[in-house]
DSSP file (Angstrom, degrees, kcal/mol; ACC not computed):
  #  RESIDUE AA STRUCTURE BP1 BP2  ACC     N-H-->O    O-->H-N    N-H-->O    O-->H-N    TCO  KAPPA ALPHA  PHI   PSI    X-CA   Y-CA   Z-CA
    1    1 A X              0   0    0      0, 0.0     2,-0.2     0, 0.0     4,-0.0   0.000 360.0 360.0 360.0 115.3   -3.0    0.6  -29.3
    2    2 A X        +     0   0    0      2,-0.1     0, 0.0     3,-0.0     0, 0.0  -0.526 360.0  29.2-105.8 171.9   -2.3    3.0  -32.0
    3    3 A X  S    S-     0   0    0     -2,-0.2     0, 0.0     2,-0.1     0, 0.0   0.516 109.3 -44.1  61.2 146.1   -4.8    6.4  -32.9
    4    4 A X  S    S-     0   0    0      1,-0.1     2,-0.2     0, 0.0    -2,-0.1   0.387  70.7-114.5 -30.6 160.3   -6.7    8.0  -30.2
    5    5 A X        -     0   0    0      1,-0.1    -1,-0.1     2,-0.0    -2,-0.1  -0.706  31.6 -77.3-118.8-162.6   -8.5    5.9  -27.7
    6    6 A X     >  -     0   0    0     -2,-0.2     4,-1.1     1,-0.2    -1,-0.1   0.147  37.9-111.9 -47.8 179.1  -11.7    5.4  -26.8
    7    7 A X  H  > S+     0   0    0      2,-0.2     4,-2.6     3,-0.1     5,-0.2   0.867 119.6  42.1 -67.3 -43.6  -14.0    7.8  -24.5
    8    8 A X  H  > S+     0   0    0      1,-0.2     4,-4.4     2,-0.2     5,-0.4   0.974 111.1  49.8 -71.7 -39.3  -13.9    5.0  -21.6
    9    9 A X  H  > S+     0   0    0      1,-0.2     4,-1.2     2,-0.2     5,-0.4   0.967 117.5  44.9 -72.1 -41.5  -10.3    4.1  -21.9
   10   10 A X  H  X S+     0   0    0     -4,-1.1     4,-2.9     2,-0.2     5,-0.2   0.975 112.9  50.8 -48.7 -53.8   -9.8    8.1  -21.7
   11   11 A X  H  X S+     0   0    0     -4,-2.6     4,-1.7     1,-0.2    -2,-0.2   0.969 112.5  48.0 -51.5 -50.3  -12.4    8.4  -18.8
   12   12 A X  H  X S+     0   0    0     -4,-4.4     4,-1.2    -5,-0.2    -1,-0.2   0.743 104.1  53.6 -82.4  -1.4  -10.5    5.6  -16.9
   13   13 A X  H  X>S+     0   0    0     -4,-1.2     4,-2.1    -5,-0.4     5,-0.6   0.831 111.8  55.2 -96.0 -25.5   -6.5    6.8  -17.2
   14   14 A X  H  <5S+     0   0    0     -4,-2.9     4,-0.4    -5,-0.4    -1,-0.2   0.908 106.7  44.0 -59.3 -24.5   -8.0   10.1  -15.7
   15   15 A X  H >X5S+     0   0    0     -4,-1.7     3,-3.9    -5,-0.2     4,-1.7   0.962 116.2  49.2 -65.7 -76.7   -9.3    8.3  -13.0
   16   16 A X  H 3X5S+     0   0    0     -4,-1.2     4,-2.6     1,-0.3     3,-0.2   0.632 113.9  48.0  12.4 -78.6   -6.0    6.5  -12.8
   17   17 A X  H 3X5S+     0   0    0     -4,-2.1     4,-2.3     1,-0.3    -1,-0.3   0.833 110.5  45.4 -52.7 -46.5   -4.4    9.5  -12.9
   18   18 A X  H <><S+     0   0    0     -3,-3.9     4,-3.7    -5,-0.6    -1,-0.3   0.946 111.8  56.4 -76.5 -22.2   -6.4   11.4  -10.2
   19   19 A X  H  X S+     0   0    0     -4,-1.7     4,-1.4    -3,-0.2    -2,-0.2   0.999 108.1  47.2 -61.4 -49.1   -6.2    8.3   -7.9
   20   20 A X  H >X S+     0   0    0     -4,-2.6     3,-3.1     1,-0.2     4,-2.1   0.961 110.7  53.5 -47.9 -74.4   -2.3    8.4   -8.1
   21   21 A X  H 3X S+     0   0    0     -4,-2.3     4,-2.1     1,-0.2     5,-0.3   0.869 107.2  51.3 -21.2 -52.4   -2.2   12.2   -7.5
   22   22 A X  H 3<>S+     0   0    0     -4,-3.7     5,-4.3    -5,-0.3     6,-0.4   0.768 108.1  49.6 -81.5   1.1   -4.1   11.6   -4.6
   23   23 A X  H X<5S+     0   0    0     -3,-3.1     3,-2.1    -4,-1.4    -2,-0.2   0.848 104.7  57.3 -75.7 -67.5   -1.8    9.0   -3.3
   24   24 A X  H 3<5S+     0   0    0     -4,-2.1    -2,-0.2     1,-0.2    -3,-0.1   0.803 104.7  54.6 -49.2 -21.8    1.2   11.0   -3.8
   25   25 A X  T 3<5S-     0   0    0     -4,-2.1     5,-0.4    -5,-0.3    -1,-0.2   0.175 104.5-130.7 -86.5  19.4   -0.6   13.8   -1.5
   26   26 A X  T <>5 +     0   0    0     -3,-2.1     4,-1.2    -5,-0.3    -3,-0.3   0.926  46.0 169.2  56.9  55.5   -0.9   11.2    0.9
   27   27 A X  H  ><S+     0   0    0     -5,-4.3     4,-4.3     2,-0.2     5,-0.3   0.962  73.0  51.3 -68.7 -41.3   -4.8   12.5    1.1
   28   28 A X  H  > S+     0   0    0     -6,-0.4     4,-3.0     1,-0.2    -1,-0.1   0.987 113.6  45.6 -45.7 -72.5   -5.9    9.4    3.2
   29   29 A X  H  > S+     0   0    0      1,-0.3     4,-1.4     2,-0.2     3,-0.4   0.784 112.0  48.0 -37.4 -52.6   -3.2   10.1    5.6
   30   30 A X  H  X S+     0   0    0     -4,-1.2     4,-2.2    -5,-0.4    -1,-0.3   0.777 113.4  53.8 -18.0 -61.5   -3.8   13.8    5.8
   31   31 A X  H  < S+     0   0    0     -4,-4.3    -2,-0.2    -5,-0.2    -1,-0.2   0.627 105.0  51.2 -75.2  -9.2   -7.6   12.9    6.3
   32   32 A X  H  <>S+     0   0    0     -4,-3.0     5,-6.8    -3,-0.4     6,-1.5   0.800 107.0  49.5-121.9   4.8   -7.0   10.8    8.9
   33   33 A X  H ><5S+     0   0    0     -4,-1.4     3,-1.5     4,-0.2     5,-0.2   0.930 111.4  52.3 -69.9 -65.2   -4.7   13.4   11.3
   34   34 A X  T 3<5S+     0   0    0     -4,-2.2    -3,-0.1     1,-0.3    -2,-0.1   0.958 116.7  36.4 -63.7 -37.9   -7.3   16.1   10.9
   35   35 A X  T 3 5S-     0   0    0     -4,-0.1    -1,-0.3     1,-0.1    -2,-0.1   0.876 118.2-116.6 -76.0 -13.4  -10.4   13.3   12.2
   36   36 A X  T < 5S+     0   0    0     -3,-1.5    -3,-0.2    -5,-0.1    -2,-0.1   0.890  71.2 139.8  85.6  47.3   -7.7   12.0   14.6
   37   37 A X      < +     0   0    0     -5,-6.8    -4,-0.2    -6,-0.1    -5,-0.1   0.420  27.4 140.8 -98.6  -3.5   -7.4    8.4   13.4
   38   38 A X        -     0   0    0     -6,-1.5     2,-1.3    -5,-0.2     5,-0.1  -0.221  67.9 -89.4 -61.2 173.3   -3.5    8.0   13.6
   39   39 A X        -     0   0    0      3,-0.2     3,-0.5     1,-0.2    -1,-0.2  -0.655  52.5-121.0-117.8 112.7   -2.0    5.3   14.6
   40   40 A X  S >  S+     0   0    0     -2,-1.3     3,-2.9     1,-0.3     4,-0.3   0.368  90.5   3.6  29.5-135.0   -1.8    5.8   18.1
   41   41 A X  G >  S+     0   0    0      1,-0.3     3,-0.6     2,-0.1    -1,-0.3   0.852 133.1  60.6 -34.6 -18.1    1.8    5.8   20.0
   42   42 A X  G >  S+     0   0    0     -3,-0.5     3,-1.9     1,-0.2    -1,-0.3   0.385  72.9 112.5 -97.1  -2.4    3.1    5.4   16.0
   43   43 A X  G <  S+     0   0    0     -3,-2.9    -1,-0.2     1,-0.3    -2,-0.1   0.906  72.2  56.0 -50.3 -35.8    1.4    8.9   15.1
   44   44 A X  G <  S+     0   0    0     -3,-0.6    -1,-0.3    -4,-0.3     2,-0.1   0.486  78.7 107.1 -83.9   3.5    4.6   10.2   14.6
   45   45 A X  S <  S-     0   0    0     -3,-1.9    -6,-0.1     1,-0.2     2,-0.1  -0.349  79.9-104.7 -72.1 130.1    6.2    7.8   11.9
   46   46 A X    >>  -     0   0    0     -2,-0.1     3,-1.6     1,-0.1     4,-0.9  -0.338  37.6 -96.5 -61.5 159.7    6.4    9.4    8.8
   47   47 A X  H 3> S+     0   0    0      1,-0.4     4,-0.9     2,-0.2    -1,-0.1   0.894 119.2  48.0 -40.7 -55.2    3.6    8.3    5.8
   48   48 A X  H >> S+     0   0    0      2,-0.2     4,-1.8     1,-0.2     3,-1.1   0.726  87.9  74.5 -70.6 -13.8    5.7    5.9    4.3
   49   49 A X  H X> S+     0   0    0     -3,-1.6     3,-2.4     1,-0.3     4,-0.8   0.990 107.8  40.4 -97.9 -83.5    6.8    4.2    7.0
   50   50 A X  H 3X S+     0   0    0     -4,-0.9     4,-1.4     1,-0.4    -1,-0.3   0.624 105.0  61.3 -22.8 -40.6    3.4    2.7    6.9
   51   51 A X  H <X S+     0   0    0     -3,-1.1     4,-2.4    -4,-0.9    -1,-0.4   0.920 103.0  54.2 -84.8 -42.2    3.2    2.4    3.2
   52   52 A X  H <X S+     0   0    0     -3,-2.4     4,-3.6    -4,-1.8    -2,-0.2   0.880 108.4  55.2 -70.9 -39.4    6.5   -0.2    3.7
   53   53 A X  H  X S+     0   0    0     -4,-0.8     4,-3.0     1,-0.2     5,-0.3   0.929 105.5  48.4 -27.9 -61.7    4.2   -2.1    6.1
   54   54 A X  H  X S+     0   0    0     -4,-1.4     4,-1.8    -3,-0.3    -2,-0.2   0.853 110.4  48.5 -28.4 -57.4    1.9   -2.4    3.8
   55   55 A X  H  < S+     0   0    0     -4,-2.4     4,-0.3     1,-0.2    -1,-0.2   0.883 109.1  54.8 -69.0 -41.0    4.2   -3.6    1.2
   56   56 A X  H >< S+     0   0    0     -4,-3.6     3,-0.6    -5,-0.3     4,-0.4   0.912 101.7  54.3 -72.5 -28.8    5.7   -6.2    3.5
   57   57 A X  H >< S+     0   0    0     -4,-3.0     3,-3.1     1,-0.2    -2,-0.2   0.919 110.0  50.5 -74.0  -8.8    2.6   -7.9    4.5
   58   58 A X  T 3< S+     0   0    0     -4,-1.8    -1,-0.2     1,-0.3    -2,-0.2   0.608 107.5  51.6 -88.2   1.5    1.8   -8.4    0.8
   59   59 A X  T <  S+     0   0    0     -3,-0.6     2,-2.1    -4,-0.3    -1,-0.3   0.568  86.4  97.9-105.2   1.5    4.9   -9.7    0.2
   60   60 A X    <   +     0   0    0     -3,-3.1     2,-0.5    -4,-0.4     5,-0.2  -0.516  50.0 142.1 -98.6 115.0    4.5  -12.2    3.1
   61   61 A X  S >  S-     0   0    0     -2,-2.1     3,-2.2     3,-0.1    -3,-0.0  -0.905  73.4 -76.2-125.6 161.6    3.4  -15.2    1.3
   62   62 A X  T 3  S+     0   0    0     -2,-0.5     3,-0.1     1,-0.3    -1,-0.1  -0.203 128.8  11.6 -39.6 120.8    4.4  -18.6    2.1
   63   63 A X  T 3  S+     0   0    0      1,-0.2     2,-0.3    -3,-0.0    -1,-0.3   0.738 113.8  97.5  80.2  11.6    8.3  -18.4    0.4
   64   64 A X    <   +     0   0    0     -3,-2.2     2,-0.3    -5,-0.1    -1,-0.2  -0.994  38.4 156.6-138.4 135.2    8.4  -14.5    0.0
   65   65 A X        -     0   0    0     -2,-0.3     2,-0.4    -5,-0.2    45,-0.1  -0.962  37.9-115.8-140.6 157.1    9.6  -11.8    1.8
   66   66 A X        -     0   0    0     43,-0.3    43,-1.9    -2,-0.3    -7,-0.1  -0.940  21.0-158.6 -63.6  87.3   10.6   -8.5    1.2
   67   67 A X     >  -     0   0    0     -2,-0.4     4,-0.9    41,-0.2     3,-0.2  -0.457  42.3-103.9 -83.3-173.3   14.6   -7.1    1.7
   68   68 A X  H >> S+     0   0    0     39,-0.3     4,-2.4     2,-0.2     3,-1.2   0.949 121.2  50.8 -70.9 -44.7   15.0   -3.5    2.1
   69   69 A X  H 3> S+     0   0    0      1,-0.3     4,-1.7     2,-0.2     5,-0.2   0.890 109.4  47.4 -65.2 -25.3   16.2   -3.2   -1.4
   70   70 A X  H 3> S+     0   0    0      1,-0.3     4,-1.2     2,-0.2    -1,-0.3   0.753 104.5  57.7 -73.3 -46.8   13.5   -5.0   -2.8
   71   71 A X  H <X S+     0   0    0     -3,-1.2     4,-0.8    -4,-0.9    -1,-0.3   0.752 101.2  68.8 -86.0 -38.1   10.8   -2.9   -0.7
   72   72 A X  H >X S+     0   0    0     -4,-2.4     3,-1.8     2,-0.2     4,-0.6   0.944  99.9  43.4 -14.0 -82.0   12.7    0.3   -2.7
   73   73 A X  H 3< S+     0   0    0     -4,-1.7    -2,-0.2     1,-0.4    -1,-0.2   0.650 110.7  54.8 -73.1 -24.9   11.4   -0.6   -5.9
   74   74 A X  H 3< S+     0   0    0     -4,-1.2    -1,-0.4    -5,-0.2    -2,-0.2   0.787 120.7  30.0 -71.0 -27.0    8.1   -1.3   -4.6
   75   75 A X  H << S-     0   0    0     -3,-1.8    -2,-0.2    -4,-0.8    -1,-0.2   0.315 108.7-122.7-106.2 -20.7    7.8    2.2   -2.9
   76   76 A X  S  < S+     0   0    0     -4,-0.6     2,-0.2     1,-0.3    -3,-0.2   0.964  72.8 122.7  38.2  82.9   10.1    3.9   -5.7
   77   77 A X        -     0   0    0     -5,-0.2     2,-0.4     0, 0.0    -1,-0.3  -0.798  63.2-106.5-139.4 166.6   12.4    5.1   -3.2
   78   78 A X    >>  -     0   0    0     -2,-0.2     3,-3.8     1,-0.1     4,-0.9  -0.785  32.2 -97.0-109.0 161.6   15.9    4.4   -3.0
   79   79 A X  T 34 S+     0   0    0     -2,-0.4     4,-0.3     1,-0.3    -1,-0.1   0.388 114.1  48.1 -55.3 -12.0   17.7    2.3   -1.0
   80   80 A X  T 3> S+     0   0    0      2,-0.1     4,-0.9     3,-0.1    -1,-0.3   0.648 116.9  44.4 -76.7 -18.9   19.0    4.5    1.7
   81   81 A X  H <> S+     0   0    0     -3,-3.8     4,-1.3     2,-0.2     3,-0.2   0.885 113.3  52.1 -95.2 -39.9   15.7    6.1    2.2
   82   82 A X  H  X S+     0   0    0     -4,-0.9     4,-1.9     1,-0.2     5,-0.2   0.853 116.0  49.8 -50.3 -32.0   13.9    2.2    2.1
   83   83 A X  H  > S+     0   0    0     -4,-0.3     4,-2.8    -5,-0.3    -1,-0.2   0.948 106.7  44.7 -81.7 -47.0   16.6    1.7    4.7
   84   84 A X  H  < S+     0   0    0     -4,-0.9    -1,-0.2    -3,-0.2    -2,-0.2   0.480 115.1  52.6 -64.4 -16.9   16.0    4.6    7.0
   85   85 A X  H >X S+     0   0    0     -4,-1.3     3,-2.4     2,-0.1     4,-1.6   0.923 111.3  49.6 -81.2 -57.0   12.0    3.7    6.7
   86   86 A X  H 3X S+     0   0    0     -4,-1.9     4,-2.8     1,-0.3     5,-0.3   0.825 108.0  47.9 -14.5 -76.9   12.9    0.2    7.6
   87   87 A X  H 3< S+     0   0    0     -4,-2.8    -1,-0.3     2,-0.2    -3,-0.1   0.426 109.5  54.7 -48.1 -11.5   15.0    1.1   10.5
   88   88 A X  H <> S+     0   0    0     -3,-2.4     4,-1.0     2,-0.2    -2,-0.2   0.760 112.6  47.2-106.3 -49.8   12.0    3.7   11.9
   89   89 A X  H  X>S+     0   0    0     -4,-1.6     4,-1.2    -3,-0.2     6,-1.0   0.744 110.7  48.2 -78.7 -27.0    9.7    0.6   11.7
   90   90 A X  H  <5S+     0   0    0     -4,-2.8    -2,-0.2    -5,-0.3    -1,-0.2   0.683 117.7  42.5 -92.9  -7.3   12.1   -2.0   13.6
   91   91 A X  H  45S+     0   0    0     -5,-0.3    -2,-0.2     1,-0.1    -1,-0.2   0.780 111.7  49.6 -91.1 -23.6   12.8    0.5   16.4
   92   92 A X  H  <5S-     0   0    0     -4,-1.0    -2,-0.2     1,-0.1    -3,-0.1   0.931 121.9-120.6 -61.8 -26.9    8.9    1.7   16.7
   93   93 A X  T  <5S+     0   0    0     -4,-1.2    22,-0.7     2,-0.3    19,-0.3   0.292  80.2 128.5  96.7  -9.8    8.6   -2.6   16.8
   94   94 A X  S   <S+     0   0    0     -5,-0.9    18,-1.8    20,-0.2    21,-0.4   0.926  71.7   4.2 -50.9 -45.6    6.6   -2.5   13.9
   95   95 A X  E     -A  111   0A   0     -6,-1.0     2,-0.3    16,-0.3    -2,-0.3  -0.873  61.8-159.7-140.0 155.0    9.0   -5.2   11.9
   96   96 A X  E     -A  110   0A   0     14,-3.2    14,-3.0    -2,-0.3    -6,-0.0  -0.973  21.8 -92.3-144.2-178.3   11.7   -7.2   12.4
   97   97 A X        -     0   0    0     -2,-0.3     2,-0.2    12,-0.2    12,-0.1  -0.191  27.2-171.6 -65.6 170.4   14.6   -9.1   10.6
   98   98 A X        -     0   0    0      8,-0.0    10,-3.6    11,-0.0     3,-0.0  -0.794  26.9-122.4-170.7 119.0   14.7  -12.4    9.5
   99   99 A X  B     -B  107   0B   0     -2,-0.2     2,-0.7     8,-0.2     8,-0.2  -0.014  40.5-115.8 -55.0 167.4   17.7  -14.5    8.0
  100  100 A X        -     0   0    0      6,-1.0     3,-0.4     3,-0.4    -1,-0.1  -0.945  15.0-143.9 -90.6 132.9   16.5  -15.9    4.3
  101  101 A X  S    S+     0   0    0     -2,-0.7     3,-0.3     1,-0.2    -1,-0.1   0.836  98.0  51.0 -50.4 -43.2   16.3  -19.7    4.6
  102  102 A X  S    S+     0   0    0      1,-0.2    -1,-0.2    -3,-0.1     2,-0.1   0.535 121.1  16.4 -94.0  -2.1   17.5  -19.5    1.2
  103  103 A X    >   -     0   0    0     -3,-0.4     3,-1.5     3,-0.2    -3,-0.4  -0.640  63.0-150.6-157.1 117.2   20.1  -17.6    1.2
  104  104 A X  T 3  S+     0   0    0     -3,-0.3    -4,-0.2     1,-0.2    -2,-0.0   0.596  89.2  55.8 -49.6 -16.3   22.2  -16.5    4.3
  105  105 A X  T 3  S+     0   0    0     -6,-0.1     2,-0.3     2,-0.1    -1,-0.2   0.849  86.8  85.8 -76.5 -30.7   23.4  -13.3    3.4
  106  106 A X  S <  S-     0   0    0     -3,-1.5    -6,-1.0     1,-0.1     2,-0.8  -0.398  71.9-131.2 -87.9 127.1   20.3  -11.6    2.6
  107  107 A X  B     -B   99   0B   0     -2,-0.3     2,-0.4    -8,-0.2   -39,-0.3  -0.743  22.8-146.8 -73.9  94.6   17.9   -9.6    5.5
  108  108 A X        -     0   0    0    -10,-3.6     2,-0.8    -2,-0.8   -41,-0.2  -0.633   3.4-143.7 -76.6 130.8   14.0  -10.5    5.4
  109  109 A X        +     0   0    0    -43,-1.9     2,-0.4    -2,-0.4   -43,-0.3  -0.586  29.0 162.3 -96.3 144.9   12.0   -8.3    6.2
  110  110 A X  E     -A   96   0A   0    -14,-3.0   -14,-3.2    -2,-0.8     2,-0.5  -0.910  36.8-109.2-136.4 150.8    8.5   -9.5    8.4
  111  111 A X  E     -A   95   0A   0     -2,-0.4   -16,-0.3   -16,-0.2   -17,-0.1  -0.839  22.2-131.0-106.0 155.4    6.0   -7.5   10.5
  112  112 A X     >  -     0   0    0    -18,-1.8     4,-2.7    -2,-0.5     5,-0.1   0.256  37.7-101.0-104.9 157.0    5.9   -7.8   14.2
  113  113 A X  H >> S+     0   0    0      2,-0.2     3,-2.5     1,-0.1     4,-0.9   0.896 130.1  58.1 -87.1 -49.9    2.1   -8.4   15.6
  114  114 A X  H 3> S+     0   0    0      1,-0.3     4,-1.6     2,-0.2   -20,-0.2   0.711 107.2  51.5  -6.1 -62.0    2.2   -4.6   16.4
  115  115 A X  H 3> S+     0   0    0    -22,-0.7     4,-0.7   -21,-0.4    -1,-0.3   0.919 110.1  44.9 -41.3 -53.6    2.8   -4.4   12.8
  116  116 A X  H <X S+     0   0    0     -4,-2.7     4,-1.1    -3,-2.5    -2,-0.2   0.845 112.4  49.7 -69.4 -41.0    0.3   -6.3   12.1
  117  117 A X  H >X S+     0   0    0     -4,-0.9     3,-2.1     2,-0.2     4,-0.6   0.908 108.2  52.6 -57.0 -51.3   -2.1   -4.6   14.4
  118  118 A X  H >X S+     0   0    0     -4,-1.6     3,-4.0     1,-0.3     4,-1.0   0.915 105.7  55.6-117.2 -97.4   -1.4   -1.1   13.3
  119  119 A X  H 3< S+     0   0    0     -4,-0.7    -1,-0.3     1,-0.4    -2,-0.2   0.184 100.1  60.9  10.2 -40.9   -2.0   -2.0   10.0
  120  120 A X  H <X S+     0   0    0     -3,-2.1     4,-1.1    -4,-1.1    -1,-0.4   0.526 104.9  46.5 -68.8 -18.4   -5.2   -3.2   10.8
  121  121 A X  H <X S+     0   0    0     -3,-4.0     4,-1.3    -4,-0.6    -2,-0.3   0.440 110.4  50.0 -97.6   4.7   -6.4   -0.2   12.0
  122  122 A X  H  < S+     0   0    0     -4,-1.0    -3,-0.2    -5,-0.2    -1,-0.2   0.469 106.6  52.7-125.6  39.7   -5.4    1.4    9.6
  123  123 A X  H  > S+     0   0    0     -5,-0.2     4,-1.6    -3,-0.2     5,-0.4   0.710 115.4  49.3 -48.9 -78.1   -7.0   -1.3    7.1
  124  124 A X  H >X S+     0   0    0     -4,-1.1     3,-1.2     1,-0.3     4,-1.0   0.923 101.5  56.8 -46.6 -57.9  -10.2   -0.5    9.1
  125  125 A X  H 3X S+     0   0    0     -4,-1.3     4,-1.1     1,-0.2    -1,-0.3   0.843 109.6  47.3 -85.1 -19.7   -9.9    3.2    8.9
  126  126 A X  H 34 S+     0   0    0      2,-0.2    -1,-0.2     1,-0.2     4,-0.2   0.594 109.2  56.4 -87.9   2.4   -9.9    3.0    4.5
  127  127 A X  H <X S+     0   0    0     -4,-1.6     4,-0.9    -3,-1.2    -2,-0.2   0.303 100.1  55.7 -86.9  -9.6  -12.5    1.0    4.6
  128  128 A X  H  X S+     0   0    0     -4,-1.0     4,-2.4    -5,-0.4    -2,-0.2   0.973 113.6  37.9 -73.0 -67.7  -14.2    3.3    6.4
  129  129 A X  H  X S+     0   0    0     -4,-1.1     4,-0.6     1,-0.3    -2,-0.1   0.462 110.0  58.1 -56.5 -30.3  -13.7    5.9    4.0
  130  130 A X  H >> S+     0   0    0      2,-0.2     3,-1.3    -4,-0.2     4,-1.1   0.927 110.2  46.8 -75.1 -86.3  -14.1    3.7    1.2
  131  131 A X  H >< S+     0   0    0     -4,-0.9     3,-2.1     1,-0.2     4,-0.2   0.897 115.1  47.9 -31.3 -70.9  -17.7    2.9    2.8
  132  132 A X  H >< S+     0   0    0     -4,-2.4     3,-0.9     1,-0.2     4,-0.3   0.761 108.1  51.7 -27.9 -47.8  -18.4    6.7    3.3
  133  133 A X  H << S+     0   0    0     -3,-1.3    -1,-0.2    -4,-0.6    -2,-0.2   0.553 118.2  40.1 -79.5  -4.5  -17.3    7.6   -0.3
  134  134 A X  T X< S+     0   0    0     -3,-2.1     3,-1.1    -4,-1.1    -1,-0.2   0.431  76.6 124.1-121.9  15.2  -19.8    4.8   -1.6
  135  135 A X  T <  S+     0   0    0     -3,-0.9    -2,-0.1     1,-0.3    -3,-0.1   0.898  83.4  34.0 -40.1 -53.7  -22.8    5.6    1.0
  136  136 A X  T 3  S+     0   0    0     -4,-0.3    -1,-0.3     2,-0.0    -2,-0.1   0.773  92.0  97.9 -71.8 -18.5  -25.2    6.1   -2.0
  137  137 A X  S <  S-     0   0    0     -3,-1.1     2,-0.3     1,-0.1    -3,-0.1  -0.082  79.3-106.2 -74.2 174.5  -24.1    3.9   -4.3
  138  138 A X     >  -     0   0    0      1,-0.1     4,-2.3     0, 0.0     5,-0.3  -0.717  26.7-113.5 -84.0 151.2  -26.3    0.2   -4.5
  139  139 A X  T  4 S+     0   0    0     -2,-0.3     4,-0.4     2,-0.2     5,-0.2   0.686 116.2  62.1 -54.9 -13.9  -24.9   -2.7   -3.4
  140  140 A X  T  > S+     0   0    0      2,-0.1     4,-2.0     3,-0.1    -1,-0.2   0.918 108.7  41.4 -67.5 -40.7  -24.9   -3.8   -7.1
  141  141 A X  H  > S+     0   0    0      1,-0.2     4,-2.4     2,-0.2     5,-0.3   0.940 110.5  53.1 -76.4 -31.6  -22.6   -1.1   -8.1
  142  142 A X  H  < S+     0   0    0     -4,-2.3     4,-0.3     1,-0.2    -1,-0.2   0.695 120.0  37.6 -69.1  -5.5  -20.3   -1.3   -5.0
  143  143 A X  H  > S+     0   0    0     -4,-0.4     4,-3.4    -5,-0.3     5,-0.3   0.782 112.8  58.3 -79.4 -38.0  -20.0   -5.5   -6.0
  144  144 A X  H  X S+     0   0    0     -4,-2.0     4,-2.3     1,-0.3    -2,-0.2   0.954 113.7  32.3 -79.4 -47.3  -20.0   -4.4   -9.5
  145  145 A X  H  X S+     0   0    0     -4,-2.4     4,-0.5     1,-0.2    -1,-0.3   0.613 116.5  66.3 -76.2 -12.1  -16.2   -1.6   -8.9
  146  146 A X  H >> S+     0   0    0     -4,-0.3     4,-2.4    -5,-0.3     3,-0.6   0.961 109.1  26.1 -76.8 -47.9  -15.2   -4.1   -6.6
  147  147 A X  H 3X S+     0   0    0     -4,-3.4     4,-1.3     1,-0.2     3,-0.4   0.984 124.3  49.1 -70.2 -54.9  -14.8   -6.7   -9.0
  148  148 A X  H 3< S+     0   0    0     -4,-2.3     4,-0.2    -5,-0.3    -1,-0.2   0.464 106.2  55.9 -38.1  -8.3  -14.0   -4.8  -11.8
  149  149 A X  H <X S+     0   0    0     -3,-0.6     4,-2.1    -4,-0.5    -1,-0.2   0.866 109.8  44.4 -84.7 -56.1  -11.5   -2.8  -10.1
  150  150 A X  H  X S+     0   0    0     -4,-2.4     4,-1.9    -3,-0.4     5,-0.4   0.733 113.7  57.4 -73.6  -9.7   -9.3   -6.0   -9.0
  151  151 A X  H  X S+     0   0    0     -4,-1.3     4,-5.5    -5,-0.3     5,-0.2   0.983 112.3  33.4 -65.2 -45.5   -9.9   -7.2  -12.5
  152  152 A X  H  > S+     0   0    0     -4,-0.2     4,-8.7     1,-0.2    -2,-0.2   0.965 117.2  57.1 -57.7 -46.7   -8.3   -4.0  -14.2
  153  153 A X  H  X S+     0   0    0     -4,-2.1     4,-1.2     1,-0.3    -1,-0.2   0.723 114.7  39.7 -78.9 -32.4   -5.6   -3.8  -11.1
  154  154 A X  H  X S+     0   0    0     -4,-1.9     4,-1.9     2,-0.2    -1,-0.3   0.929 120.6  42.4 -44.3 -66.2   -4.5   -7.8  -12.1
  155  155 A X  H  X S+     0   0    0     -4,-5.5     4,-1.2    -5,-0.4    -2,-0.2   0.944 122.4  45.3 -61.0 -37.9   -4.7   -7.2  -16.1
  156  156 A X  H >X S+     0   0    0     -4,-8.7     3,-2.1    -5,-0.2     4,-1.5   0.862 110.2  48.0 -65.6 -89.8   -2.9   -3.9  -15.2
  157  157 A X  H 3X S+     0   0    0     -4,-1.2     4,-1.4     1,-0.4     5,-0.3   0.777 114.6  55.7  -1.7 -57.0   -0.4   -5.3  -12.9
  158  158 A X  H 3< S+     0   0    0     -4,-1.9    -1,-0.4     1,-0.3    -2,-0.2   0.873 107.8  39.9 -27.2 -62.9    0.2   -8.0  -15.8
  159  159 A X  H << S+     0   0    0     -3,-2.1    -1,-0.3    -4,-1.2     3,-0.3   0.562 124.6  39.3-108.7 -19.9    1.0   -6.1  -18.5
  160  160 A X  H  < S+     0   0    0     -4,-1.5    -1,-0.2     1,-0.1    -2,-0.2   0.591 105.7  65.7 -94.5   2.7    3.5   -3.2  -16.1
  161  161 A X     <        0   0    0     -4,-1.4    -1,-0.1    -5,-0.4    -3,-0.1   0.519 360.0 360.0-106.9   4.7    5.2   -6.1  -13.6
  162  162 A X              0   0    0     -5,-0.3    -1,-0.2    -3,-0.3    -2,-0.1   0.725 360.0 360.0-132.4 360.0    7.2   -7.8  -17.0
């Protein structure tokens, strides 16, 4: 795409833009110590720790797992810090190891159901927010950014992942 672009394609990498910022201040996380949503015994786990949850259930698909290094690049951390998150989540019981079927050397990682639970509330609690931040809207427009949203986040995903 050569020569400026459009006013929408502008409108939406600022959104882009402001969403990432507000991911990098952790704001969700932030918002949900001050209302008192952590999660529970686990309060004290640093942000990411969580975010590597995340990243491992999505990786658990029939025939995928996650190793630590591999959960790095997903988190764009590097592999001593992926390792030290890792380690934070398999002593809290959040995750545990798992040989690869396909190759013995290599450490899967998989989450625990505690992992899984904890994850769910805190699923629950950005869907919450998510509801809250869209109280007014119609249910046509909240159908209307839900679909368009996984559409962009696919074609995006597409065009960055190769």
């Amino acid at each position: 795409m050569a020569g400026k672009p459009s006013t929408d394609v502008a409108v939406i990498e600022t959104a882009v833009v402001a969403l990432r910022r507000s991911r990098q201040r952790r704001a969700l996380a932030g918002l949900a110590k001050r209302r008192g949503e952590q999660a529970g015994r686990h309060a004290g786990l640093p942000d990411a720790v969580f975010e590597l949850l995340d990243a491992v259930e999505a990786a658990e698909r029939p025939g995928s797992a996650l190793t630590v290094t591999e959960a790095a690049a997903l988190l764009g951390v590097d592999q001593p810090r992926a390792s030290r998150l890792a380690s934070q989540a398999l002593q809290a019981g959040l995750l545990r190891r798992q040989a690869d079927q396909h190759d013995g050397r290599r450490s899967l990682l998989a989450l625990t159901p505690e992992g899984g639970d904890v994850l769910a509330q805190i699923r629950t609690f950005r869907c919450g927010i998510i509801a809250e931040a869209t109280v007014g809207w119609t249910a046509e427009d909240r159908a209307a950014l839900a679909h368009l949203l996984t559409r962009f986040v696919r074609d995006f995903s597409a065009i960055t992942q190769h």
